[in-house]
TIRO-2110 file (N, C-alpha, C; in Angstrom, 1 decimal):
// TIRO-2110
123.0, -117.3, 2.8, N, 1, A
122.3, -116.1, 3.3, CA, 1, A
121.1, -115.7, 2.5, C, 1, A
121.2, -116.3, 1.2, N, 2, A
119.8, -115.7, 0.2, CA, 2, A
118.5, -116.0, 0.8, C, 2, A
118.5, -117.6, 1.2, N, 3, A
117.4, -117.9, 1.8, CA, 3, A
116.9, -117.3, 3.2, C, 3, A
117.6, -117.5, 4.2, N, 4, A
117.7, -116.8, 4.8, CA, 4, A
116.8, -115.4, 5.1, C, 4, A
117.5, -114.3, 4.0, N, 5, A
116.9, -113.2, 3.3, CA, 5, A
115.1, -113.3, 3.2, C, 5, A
115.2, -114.6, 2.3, N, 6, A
113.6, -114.4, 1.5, CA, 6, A
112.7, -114.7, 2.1, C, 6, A
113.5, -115.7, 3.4, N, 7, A
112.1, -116.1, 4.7, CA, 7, A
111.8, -114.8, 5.6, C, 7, A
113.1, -114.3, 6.0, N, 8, A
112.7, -113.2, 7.0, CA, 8, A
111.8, -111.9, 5.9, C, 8, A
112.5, -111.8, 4.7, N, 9, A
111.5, -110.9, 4.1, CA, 9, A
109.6, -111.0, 3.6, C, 9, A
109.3, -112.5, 3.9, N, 10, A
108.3, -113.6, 3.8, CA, 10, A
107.3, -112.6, 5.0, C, 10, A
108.4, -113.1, 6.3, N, 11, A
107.4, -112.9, 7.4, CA, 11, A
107.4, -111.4, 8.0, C, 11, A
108.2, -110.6, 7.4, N, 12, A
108.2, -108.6, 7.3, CA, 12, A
107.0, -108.9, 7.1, C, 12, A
106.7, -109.1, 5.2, N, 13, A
105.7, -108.8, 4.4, CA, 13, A
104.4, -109.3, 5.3, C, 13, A
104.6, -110.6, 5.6, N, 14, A
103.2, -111.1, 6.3, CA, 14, A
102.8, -110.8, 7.2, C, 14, A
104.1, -110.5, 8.4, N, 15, A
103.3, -109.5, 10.2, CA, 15, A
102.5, -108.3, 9.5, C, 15, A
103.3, -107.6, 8.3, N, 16, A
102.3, -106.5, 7.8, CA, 16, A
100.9, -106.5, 7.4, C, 16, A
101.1, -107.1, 6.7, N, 17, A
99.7, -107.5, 5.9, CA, 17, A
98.2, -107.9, 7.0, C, 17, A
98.5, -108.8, 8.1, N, 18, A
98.3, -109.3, 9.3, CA, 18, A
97.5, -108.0, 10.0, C, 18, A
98.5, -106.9, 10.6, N, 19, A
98.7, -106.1, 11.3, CA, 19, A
97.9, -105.0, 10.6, C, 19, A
97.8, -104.8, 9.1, N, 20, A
96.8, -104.1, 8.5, CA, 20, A
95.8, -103.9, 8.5, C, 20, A
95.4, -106.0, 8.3, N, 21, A
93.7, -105.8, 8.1, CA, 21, A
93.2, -105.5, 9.4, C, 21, A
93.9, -106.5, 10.4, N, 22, A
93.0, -106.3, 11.6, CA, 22, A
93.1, -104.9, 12.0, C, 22, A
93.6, -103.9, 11.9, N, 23, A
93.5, -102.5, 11.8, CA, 23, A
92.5, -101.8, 11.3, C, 23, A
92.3, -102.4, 9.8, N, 24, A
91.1, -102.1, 9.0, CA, 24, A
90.1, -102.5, 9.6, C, 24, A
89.7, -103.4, 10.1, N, 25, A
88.8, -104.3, 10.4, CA, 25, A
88.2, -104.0, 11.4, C, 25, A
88.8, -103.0, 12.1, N, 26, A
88.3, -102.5, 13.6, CA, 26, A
88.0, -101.1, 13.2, C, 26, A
88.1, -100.3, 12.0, N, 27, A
87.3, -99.0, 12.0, CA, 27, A
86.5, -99.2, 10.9, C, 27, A
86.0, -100.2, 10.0, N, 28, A
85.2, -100.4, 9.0, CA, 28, A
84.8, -102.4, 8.9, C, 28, A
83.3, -102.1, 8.5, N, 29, A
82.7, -103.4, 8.4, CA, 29, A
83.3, -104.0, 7.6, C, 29, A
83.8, -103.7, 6.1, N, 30, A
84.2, -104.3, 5.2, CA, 30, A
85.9, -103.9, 5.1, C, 30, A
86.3, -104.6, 4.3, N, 31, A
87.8, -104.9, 3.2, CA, 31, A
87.8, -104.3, 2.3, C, 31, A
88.4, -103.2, 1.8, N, 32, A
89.1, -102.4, 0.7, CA, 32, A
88.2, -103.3, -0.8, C, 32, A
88.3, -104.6, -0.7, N, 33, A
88.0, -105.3, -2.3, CA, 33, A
86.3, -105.5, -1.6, C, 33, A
86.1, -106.2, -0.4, N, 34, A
84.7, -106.6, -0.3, CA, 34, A
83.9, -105.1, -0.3, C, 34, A
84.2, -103.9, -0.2, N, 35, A
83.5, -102.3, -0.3, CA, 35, A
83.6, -102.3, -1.5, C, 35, A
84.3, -102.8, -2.6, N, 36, A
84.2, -102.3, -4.0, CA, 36, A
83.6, -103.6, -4.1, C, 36, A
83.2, -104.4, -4.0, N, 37, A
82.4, -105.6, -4.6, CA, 37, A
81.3, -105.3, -4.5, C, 37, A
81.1, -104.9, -3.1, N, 38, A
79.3, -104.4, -2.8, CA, 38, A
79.0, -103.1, -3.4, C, 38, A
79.4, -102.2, -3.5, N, 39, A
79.3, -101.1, -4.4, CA, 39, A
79.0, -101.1, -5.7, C, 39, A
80.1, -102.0, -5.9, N, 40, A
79.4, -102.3, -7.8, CA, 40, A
78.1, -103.2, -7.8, C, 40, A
78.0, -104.2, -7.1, N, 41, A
77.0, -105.2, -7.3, CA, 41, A
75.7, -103.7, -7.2, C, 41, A
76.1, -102.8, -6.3, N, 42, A
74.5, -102.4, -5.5, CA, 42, A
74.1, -101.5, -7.1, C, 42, A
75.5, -101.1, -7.4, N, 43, A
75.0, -99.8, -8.8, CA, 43, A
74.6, -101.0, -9.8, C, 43, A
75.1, -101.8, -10.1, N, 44, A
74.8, -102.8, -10.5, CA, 44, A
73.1, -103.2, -10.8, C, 44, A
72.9, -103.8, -9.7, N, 45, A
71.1, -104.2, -9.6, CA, 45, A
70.5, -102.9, -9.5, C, 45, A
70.7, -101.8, -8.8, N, 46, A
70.0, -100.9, -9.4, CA, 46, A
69.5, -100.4, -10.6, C, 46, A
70.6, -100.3, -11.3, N, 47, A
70.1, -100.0, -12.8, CA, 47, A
69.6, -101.2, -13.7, C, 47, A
69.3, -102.6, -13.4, N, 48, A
69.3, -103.6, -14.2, CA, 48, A
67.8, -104.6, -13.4, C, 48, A
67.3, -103.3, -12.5, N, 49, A
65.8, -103.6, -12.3, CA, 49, A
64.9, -103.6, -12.9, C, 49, A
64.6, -102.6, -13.6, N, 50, A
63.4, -101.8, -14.5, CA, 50, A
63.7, -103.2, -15.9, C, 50, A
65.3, -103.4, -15.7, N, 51, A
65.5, -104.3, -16.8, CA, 51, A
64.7, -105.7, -17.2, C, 51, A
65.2, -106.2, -15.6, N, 52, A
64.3, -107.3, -15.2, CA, 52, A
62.9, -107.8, -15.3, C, 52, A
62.4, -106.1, -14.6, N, 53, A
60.6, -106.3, -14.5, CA, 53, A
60.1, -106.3, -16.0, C, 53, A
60.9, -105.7, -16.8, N, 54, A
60.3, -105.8, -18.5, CA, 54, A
60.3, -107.2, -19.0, C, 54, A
61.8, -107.7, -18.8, N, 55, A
61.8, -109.1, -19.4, CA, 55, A
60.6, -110.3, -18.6, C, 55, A
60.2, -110.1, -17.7, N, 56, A
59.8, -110.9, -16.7, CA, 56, A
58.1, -110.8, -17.6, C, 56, A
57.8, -109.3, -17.9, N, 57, A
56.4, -108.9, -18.5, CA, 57, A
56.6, -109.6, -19.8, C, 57, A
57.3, -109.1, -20.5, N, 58, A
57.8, -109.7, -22.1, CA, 58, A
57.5, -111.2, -22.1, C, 58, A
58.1, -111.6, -20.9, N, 59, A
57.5, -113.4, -20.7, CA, 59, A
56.3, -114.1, -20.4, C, 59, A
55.8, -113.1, -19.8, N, 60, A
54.4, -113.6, -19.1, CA, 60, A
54.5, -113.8, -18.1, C, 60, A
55.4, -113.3, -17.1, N, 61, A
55.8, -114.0, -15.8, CA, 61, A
54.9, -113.2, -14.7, C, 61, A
54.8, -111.9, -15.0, N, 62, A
54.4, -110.9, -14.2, CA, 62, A
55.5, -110.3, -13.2, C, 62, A
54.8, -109.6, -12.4, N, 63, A
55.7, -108.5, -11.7, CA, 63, A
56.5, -109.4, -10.8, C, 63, A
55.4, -110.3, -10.1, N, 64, A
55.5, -110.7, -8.4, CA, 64, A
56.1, -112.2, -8.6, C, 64, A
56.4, -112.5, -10.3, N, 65, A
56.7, -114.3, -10.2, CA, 65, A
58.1, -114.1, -10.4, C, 65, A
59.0, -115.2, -9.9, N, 66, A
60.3, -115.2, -9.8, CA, 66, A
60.6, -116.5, -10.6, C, 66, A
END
């Protein structure tokens, strides 16, 4: 009966999970982890622009060369 147990509690766990996102998914563009990925990345490059255009000067590169 253990086994038994651990499959049916397998596929509880997974109709849920299933049943969640696509829930999520229908009132918001992103996923709980892909909203905090883009959020950090955004505060992220934000603050680490001004950073870039110095080093790029520091090198000789100029503003506009990549």
């Amino acid at each position: 009966m253990g086994v038994w147990n651990t499959i049916v509690g397998w596929l509880v766990v997974s109709a849920l999970l299933l049943l969640g996102s696509a829930l999520w998914l229908r009132f918001f563009r992103r996923g709980p982890i892909e909203w905090a990925w883009h959020v950090c990345h955004a505060w992220l490059v934000a603050r680490t622009q001004g950073l870039a255009a110095w080093w790029r000067e520091r090198r000789g590169e100029g503003a506009g060369a990549r």
